[in-house]
C-alpha atoms as a printed R data frame, in Angstrom:
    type eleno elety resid chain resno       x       y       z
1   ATOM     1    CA   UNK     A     1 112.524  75.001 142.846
2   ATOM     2    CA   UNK     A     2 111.464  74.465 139.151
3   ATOM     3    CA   UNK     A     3 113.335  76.456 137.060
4   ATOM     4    CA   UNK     A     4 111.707  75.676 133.802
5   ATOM     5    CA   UNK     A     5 108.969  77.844 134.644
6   ATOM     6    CA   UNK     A     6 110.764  81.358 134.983
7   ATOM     7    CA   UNK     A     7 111.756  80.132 130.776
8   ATOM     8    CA   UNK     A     8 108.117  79.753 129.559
9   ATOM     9    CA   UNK     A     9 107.294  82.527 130.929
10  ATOM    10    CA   UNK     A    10 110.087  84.410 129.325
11  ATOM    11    CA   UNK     A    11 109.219  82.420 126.014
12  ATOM    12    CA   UNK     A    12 105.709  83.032 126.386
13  ATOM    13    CA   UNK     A    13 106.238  86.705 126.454
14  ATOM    14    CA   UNK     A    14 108.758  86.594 123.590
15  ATOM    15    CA   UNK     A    15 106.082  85.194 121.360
16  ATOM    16    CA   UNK     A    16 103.529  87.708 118.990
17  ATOM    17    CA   UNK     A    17 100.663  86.340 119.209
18  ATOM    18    CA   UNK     A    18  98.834  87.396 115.543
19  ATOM    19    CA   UNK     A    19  95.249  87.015 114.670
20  ATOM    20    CA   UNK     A    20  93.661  87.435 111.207
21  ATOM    21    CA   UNK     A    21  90.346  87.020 110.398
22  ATOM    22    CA   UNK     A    22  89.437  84.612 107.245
23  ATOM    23    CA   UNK     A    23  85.808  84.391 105.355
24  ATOM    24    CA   UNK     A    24  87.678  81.598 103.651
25  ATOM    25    CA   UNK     A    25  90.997  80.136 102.087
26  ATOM    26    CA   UNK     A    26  90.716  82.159  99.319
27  ATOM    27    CA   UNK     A    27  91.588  85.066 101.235
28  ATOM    28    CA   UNK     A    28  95.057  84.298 101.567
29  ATOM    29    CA   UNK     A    29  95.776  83.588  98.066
30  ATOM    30    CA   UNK     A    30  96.170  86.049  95.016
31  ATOM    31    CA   UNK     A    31  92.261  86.474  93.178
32  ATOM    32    CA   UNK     A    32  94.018  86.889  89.849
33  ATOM    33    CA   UNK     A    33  95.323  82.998  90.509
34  ATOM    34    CA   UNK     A    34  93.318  80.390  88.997
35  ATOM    35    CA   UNK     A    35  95.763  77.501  89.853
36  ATOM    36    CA   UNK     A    36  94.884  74.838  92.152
37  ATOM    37    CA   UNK     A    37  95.255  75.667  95.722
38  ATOM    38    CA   UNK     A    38  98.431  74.063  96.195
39  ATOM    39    CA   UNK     A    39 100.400  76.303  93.726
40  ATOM    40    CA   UNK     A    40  98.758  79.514  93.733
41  ATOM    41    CA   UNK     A    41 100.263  82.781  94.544
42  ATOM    42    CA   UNK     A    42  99.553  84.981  97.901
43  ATOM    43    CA   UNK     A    43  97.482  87.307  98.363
44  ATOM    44    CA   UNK     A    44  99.357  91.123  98.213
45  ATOM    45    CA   UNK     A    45  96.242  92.329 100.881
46  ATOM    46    CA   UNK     A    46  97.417  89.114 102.978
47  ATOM    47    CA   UNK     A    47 100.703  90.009 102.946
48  ATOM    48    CA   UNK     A    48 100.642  93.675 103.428
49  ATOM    49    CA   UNK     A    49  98.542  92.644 106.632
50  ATOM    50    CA   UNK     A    50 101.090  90.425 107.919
51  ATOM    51    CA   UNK     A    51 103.751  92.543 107.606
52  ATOM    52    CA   UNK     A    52 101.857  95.485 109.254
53  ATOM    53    CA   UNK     A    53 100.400  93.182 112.492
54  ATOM    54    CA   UNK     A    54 103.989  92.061 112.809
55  ATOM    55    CA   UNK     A    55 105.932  95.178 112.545
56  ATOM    56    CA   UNK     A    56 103.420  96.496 115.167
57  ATOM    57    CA   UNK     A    57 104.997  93.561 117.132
58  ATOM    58    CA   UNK     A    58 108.403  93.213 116.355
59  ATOM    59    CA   UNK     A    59 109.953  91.532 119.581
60  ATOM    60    CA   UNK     A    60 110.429  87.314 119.284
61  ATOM    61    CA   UNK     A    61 109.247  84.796 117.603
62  ATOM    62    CA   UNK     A    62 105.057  84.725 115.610
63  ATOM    63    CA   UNK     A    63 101.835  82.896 116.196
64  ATOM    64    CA   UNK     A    64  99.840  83.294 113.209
65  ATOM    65    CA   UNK     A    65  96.409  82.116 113.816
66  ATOM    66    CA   UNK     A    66  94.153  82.369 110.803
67  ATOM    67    CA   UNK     A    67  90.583  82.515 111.857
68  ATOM    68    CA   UNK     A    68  88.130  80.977 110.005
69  ATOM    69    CA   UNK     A    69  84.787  79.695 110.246
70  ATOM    70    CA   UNK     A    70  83.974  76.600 111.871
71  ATOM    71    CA   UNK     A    71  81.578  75.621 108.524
72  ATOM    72    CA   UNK     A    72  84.268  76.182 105.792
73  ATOM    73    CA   UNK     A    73  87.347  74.733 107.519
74  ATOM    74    CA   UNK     A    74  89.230  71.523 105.686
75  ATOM    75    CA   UNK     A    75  91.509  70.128 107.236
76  ATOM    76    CA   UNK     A    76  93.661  68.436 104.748
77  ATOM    77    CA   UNK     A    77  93.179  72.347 102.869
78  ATOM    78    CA   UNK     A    78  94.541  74.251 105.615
79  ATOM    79    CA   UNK     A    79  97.981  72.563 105.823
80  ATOM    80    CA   UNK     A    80  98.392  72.637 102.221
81  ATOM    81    CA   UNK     A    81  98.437  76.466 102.781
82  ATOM    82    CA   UNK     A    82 100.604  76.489 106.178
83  ATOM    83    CA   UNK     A    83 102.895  74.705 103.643
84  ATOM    84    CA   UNK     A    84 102.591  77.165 101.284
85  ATOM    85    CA   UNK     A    85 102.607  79.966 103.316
86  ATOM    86    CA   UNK     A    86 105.922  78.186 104.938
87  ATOM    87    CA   UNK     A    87 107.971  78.298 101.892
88  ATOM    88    CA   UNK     A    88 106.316  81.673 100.077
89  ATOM    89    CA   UNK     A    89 108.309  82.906 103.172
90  ATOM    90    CA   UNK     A    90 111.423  80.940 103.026
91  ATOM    91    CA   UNK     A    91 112.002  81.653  99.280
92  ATOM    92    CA   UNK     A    92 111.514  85.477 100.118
93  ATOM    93    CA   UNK     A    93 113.872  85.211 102.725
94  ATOM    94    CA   UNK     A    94 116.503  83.173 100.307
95  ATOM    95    CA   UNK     A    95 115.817  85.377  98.217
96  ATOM    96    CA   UNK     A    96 116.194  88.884 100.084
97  ATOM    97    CA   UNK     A    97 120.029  87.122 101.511
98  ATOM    98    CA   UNK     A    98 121.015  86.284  97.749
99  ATOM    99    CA   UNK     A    99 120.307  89.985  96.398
100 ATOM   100    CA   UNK     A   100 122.126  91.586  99.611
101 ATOM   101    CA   UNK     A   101 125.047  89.145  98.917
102 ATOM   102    CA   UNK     A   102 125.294  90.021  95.448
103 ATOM   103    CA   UNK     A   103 124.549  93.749  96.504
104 ATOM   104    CA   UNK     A   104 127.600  93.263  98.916
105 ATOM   105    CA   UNK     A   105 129.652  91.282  96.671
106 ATOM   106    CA   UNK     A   106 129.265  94.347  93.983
107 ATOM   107    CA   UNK     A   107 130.276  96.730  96.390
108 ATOM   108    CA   UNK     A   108 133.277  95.540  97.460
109 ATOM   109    CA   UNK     A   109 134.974  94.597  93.974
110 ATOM   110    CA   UNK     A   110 133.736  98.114  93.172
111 ATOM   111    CA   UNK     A   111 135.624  99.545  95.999
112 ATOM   112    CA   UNK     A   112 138.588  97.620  95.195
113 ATOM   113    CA   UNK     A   113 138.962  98.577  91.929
114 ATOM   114    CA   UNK     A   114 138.536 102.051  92.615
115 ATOM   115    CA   UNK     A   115 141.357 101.827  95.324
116 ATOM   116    CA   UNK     A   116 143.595 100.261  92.441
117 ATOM   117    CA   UNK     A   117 142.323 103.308  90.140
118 ATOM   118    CA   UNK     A   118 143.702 105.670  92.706
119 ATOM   119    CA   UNK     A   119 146.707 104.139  93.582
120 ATOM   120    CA   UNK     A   120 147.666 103.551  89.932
121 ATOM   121    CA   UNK     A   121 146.702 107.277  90.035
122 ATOM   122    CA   UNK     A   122 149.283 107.832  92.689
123 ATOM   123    CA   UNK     A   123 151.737 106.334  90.386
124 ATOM   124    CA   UNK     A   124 151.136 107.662  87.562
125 ATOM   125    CA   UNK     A   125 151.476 111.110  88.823
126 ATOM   126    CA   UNK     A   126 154.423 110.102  90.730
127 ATOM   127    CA   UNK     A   127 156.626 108.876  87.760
128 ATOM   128    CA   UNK     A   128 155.283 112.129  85.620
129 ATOM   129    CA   UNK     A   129 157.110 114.497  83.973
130 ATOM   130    CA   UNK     A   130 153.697 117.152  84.382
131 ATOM   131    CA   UNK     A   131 153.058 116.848  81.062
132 ATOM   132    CA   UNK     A   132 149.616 117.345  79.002
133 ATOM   133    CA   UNK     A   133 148.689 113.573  79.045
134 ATOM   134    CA   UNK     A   134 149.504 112.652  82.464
135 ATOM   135    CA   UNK     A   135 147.913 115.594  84.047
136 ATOM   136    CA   UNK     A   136 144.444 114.915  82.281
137 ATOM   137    CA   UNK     A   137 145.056 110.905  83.408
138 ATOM   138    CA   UNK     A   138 145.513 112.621  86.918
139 ATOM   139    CA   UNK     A   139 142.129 115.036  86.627
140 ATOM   140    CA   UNK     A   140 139.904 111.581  85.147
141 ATOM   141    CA   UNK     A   141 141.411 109.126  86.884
142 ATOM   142    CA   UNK     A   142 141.298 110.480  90.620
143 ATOM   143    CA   UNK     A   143 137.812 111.703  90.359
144 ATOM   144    CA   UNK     A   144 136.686 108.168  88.972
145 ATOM   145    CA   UNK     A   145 138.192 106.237  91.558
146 ATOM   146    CA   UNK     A   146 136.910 107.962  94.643
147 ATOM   147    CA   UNK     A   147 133.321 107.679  92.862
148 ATOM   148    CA   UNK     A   148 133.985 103.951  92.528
149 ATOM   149    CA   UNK     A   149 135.175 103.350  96.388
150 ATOM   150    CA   UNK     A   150 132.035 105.535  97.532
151 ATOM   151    CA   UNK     A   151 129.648 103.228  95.411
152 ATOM   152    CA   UNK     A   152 131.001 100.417  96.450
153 ATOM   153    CA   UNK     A   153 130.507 101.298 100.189
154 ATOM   154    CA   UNK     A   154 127.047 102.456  99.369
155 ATOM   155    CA   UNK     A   155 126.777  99.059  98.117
156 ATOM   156    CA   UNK     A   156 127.915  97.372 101.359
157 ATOM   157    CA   UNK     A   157 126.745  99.577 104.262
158 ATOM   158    CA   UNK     A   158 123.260 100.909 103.042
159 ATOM   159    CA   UNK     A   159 121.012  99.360  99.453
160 ATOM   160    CA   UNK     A   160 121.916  96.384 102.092
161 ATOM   161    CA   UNK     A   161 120.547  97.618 105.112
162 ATOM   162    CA   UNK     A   162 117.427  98.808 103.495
163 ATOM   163    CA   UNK     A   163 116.621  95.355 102.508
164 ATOM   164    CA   UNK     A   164 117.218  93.871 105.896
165 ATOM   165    CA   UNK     A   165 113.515  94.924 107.660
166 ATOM   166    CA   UNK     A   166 111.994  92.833 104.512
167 ATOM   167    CA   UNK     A   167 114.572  90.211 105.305
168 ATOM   168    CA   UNK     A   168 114.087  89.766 108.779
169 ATOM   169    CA   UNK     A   169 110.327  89.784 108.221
170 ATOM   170    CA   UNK     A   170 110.634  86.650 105.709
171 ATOM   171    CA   UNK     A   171 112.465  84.992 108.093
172 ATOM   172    CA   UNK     A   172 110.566  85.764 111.044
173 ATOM   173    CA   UNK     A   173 107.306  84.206 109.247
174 ATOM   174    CA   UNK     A   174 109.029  81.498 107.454
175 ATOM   175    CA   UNK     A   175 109.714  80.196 110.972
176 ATOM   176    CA   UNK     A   176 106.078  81.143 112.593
177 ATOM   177    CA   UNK     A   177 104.118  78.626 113.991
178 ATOM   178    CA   UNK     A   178 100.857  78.781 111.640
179 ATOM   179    CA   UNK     A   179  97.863  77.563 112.818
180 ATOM   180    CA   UNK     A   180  93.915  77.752 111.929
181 ATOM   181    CA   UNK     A   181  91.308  78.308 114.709
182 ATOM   182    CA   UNK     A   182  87.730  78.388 114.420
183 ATOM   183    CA   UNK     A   183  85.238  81.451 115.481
């Protein structure tokens, strides 16, 4: 029995199959870009269609299949823009990680100071003789810190996980198999 068959079938139906119809390469890239084709920016309409067909089919790995018209294809043009398309996606996706790293980063030093606020807080209040100076330290200081170890969470557990549908997106596509097919 061949058991290799049983895995393309699971791999075939773990695969989005995406089509997109092109009038020509233009369509991917930006309008407002008058580089040459190799460097120019993507299109936002491109983009925002990509992300929509592929949220509609979130499950494994993407197929992008660009149609275009049998007349206007180039060869030697279309994998100058699976390139491009290739790394617009992989810098997004580098991207995207650095800013939730950072985001994360941010939110844990701000947690940990604000622990150390209220601890010194705890201290301070503990050693105190109740006067006038040490209350008011006691009534800023407490007050601060908890604000600081809430941001800092906030930080960690959700402005990152709002980021991470864009992130897995960029990474989906910057690992897509990108092809161009005739109609």
């Amino acid at each position: 029995m061949d058991k290799s068959a049983p895995i393309e079938k699971k791999e075939l139906l773990s695969k989005s199959e995406l089509s997109i119809w092109l009038d020509d390469y233009d369509d991917v890239f930006s309008d407002f870009d008058s580089r040459p084709i190799g460097e120019r920016s993507m299109s936002d309409d491109f983009l925002t269609e990509v992300r929509k067909m592929v949220r509609e089919k979130p499950t494994g790995s993407v197929e992008l299949k660009l149609l275009m018209p049998n007349a206007k294809r180039k060869k030697d043009l279309e994998v100058i823009v699976v390139k491009n398309l290739h790394t617009y996606f992989k810098h997004a996706a580098d991207a995207i990680q650095e800013e939730m790293t950072k985001t994360r980063r941010r939110g844990f030093i701000l947690s940990a100071v604000g622990f150390l606020v209220m601890i010194g807080t705890a201290y301070l209040v503990s050693i105190s003789n109740r006067s006038f100076f040490f209350n008011a330290a006691q009534i800023v200081l407490e007050p601060t810190g908890w604000f600081m170890v809430w941001s800092g969470m906030d930080n960690i557990f959700y402005n990152t996980r709002s980021r991470k549908p864009n992130l897995d997106f960029n990474t989906k596509m910057s690992h897509a198999e990108i092809i161009f097919v005739s109609y």
